[in-house]
N, C-alpha and C positions, 0 to 999 in steps of 0.2 A: 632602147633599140635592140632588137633580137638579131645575131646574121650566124649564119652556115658555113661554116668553111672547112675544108677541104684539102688535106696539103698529102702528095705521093711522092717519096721518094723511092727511086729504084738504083740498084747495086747492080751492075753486069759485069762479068770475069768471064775472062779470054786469056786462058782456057780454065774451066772448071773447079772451082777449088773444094777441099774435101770437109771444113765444118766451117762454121763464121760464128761471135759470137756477138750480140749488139744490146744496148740498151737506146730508149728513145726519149726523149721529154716532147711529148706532142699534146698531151691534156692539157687547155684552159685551165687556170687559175681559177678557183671561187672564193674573190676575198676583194675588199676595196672598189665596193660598187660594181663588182661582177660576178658572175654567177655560170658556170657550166651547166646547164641543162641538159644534155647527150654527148656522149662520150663515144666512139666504135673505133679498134684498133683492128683490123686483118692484114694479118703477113703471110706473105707466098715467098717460099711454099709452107706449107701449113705448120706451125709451131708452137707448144706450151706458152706461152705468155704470161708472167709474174709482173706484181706491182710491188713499188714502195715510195714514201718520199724520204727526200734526203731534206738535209739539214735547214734549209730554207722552206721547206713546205710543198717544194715540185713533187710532183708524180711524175716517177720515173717508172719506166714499162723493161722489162728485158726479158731475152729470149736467147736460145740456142740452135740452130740448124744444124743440124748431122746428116752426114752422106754428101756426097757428092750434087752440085749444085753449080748454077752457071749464073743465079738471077734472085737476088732479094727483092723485094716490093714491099713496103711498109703504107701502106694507105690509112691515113685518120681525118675521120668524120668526124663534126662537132657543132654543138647548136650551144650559142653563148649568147648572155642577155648582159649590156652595156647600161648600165645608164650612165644621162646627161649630166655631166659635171661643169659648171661653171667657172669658167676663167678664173683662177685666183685673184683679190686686187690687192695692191702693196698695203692699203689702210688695214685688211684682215690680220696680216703677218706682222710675228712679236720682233723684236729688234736681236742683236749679239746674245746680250747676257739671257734671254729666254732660250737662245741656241744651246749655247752654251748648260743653261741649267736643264735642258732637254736632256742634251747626250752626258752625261751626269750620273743623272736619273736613271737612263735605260742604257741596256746593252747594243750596242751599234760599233765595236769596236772594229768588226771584221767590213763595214764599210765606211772605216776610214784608212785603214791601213792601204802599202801600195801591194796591190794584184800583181801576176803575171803576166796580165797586158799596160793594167793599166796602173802604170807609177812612174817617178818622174826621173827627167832626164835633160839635158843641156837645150835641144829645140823645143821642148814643153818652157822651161823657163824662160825661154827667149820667148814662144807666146804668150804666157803669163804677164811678163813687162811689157810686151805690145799691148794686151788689153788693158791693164791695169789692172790684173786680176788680185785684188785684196781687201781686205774688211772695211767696208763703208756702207753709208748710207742705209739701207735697208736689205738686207739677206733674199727677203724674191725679187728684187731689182737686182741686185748684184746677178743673182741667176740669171735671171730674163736676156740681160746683156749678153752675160758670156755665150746663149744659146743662140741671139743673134747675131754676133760675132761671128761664132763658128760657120752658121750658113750664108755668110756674107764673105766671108774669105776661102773658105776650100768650097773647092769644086766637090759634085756628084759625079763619078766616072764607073759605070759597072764596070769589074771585073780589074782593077786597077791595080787592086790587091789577092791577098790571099787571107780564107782565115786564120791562119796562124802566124801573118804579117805584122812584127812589131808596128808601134806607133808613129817610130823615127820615119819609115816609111813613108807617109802619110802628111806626116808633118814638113818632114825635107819636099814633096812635091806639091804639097798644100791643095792634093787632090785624094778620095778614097769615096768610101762606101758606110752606108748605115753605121756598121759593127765600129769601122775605124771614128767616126766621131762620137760616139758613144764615150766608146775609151778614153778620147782626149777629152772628152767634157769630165767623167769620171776624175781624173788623174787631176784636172784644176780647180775640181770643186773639195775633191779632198785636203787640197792644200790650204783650204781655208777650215779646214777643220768642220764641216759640213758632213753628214753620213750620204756617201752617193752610191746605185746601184746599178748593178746591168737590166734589164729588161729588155728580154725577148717573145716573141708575139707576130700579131699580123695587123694591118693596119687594109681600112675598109677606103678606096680610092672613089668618092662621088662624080657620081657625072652627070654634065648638064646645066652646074650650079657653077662655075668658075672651079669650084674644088682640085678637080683633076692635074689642071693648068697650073698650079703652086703647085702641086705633092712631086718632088723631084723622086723618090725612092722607085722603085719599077714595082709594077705591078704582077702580080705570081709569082711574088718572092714573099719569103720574111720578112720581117723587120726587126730592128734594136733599138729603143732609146735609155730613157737612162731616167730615175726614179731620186730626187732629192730632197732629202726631211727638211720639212720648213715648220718652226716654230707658230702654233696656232693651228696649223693648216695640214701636219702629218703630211703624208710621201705625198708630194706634186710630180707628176710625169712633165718630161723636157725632151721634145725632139729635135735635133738641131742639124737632122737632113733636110725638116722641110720647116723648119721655122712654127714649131707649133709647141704650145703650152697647156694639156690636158687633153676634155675633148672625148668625145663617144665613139670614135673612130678607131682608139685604138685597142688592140684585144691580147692582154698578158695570158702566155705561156709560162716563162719560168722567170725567176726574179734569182741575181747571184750579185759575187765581188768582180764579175766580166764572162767573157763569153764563154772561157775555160770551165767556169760552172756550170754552163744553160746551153750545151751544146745541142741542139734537135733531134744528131743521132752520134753515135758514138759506139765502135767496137774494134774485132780481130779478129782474120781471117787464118786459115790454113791452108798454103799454096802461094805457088809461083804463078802469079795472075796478072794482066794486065785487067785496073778496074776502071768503070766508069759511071760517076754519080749523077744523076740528075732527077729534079726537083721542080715540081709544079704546084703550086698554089691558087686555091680562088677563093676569095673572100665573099659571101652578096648575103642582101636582107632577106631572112627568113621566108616574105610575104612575097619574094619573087619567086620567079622561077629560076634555078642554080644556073648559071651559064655552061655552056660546051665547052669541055673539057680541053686545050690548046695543048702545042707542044712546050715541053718544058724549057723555060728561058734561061735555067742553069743548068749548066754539064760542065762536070770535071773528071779529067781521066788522068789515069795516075799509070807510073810502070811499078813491077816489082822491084826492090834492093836487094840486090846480089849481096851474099854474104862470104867473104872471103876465104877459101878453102882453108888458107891459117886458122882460121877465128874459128872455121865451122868445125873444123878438126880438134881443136882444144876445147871448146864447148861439148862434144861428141865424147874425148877423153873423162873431161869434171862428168858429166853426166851417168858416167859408167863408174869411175869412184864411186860416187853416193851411190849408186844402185847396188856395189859389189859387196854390203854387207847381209842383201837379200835377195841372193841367187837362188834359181829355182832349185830346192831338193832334190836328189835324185833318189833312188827307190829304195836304197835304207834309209834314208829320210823316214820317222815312225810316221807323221801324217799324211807322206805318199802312198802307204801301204793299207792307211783304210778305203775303205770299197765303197765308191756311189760318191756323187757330188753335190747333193741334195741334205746336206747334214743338219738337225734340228738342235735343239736345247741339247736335249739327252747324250747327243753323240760330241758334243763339245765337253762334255761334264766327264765323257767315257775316255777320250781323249786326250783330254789334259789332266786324267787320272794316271794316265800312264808315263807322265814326263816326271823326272826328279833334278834338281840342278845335279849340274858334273862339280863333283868332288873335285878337289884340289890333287888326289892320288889317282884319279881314275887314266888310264893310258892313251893317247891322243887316238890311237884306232877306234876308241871307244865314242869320238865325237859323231852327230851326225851330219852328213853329207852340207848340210847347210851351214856348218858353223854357228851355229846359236848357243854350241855348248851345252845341248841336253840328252844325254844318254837314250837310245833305242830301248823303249819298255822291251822287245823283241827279241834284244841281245841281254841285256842287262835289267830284269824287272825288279823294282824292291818290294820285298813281302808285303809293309804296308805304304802304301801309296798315300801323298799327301791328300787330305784331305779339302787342303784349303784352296787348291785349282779347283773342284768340281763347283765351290760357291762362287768364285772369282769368275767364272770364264759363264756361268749358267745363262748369262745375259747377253754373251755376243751377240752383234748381228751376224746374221748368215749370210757371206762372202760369196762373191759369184763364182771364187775359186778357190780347188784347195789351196794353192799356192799361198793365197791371201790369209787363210787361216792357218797354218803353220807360222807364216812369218807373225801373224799378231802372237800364237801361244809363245811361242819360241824366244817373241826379242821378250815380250813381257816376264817370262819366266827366269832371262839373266839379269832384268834390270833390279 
């Protein structure tokens, strides 16, 4: 199955703030029966755009906006091909000790340990002895369970939580959202010593077929389930918003230890803004025609944190320490006094020809204006000039200001 999808998120500030800086995980996956066919990132207002992956294999995008700005728009387009994976059945899957001799074998340590969200706590253990959550029977039956469990006793409620809403949450009102049972399913499966992971993504809503009518997650949103190594059978996908085990429907974005890895978007702004995010999503089969674009079913809007005139005044204070061993020179400063700002190899070589360290006898009048402890070639020149600054320094980059070059010759010269 080929589908299209689509997902815009926009940043609005009230009022205007002066740079933001973001990175995004919005590329499909191409791994384990899927495949990214087309990729298209465009951010407004217009920006450099870098990639990388990080430690799990996501393609991470980031970016920098400068100047003054009231509105980010990150829109990503994507044409991903699914195929049909067949329901696991418990005869496939090996028992414990193949578990066991699995994770052994390979490195899965960072999905078993406890995460940031997801690790255990006194109402995790209170649901663990509700289920019966422990090594029996068969390891994808044991899952199966817990995944219908979960969608048998907590409710689907949008917006019940928050995403950086512990699981105590979740758990004390036995109601939440995709992310929050992801985490609790993580968090019980790891305690059987099982490698479980986050998986985030989008998931394709049929309609027509009954499909729709079970899928409790809302539709123009994301999704999260959660990815479990089964011996025989390698990562089996487990959703336990809407009760489902595999499956063509659904479409991996980033794969982590919880959501703290596979965040959609992620950055930091400059200013005192009130912001407000919202997100729209459309998932359809390639061979349709894409649906009309709705409004967005999430918004969240946030104020700024005031920062304590104490706090901001002592952070103000440290910030000017460290700065005060590289105050700008003043014009007996020797690299204030060379002419033009456009300086090449040659004039860096000509330059730090003319500095010598300060003697231990030399008279403090004799320091220049910066403190760096190097005699004015100007005032004080020595006959032969060390030679060994002109091969040292021949390589600098050229700094957008004098300032910056002084302070490299200068601290480099007393160190």
């Amino acid at each position: 199955m080929i589908y299209t999808v689509r997902h815009t998120t926009t940043f609005r500030y009230d009022p205007a703030i002066r740079e933001s800086v973001m990175e995004v995980r919005l590329q499909p996956r191409s791994d384990g029966g899927q495949r990214c066919l087309n990729f298209a990132l465009q951010v407004e207002p217009q920006a450099n755009v870098m990639v990388y992956h990080d430690f799990t294999g996501n393609a991470v995008h980031h970016f920098d906006i400068a100047g003054m700005h009231s509105q980010v728009k990150v829109t990503a387009n994507s044409t991903v091909e699914v195929d049909l994976v067949p329901a696991p059945r418990v005869g496939d899957c090996g028992d414990w000790a193949d578990l066991d001799a699995l994770v052994a074998a390979n490195d899965h340590w960072e999905m078993l340990l406890p995460s940031h969200f997801a690790h255990s706590n006194e109402p995790l253990e209170a649901l663990a002895r509700e289920l019966g959550c422990e090594r029996r029977g068969n390891p994808l039956k044991v899952l199966v369970e817990m995944n219908e469990a979960i969608y048998r006793l907590f409710a689907y409620v949008p917006n019940s939580t928050k995403v950086d809403s512990p699981i105590e949450e979740a758990l004390a009102a036995r109601q939440g959202v995709c992310q929050d049972f992801a985490h609790i399913m993580i968090a019980l499966v790891r305690r059987l010593q099982i490698p479980c992971r986050y998986v985030s993504g989008y998931m394709f809503h049929r309609d027509g077929d009954g499909y729709a009518k079970k899928d409790r997650s809302v539709e123009g949103a994301s999704h999260a389930w959660v990815e479990a190594l089964v011996p025989r059978l390698g990562w089996v996908a487990f959703d336990p918003t809407n009760n489902l085990v595999g499956g063509d429907r659904h479409i991996r974005v980033a794969i982590g230890r919880d959501y703290a890895d596979v965040p959609p978007t992620r950055g930091v702004y400059k200013g005192d803004a009130q912001s407000e995010l919202s997100v729209a999503v459309t998932v359809s089969p390639a061979d349709k025609a894409a649906p009309e674009p709705v409004a967005a079913p999430f918004v969240v809007r946030s104020r700024p944190v005031l920062v304590r005139t104490v706090v901001r005044a002592d952070q103000e204070q440290q910030q000017h320490i460290q700065r005060e061993p590289f105050r700008r020179p003043s014009r007996r400063c020797c690299a204030s006094t060379i002419p033009g700002a456009n300086c090449n190899a040659a004039s860096y070589a000509r330059i730090a020809s003319s500095f010598r360290p300060l003697s231990s006898s030399a008279r403090p009048s004799q320091k220049s204006a910066c403190g760096s402890g190097v005699v004015c070639a100007a005032r004080e020149r020595s006959a032969t000039a060390p030679s060994r600054f002109a091969s040292r320094y021949s390589a600098i980059p050229r700094p957008s200001r004098l300032l910056g070059l002084s302070g490299l010759i200068c601290k480099a010269a007393v160190n």
